[in-house]
C-alpha positions in Angstrom: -3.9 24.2 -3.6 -2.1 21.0 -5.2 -0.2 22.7 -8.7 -0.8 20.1 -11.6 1.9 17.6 -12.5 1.4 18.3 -16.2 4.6 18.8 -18.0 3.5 20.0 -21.4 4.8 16.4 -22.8 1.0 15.1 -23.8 1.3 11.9 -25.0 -1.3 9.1 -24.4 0.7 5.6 -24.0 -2.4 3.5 -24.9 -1.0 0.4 -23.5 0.0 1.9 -20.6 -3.2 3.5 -19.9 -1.5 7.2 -19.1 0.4 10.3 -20.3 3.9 9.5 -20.9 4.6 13.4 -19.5 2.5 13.8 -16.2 1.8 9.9 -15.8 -2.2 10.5 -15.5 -5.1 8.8 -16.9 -7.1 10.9 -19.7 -10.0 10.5 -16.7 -7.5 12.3 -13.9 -6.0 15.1 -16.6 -9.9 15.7 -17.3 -10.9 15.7 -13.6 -8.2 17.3 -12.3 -9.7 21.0 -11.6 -12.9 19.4 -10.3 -10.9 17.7 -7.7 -9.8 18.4 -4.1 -6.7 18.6 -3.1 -6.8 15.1 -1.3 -8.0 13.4 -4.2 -5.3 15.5 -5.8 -2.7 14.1 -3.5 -4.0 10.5 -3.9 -3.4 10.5 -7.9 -0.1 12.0 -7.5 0.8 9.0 -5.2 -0.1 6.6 -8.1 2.1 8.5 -10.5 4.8 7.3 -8.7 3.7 3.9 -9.0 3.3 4.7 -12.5 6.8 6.0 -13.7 8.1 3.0 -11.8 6.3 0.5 -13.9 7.5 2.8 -17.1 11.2 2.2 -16.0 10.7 -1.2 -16.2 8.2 -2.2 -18.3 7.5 0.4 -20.8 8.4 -1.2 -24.7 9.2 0.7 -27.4 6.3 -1.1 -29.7 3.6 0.9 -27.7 1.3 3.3 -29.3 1.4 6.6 -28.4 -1.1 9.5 -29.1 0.7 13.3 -29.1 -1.7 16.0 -28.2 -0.4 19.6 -29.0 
């Protein structure tokens, strides 16, 4: 079983296209408990790629969405 990456910091960077906290797509974070653990595996790859790009492209001008 592959534990969620979600780190209770829900915030939808539309620009980016992902959660500013767990780095998934609203698709993934909706998927995620329909998935198997490979496909699991395969988005948590991308979420490295995708706190990379933050670190060095995120701006501060993007809009955000907080969900609580």
């Amino acid at each position: 079983m592959v534990k969620s990456p979600c780190t209770s910091i829900c915030a939808i960077d539309h620009n980016a296209g992902f959660c500013m906290g767990c780095k998934r797509t609203t698709k993934e974070i909706a998927n995620w408990s329909n998935l198997s653990d490979v496909e699991k595996k395969k988005i948590l790859l991308k979420t490295l790629d995708r706190k990379f790009f933050i670190s060095k492209n995120h701006k501060k001008t993007s809009k955000v969405e907080t969900f609580k």
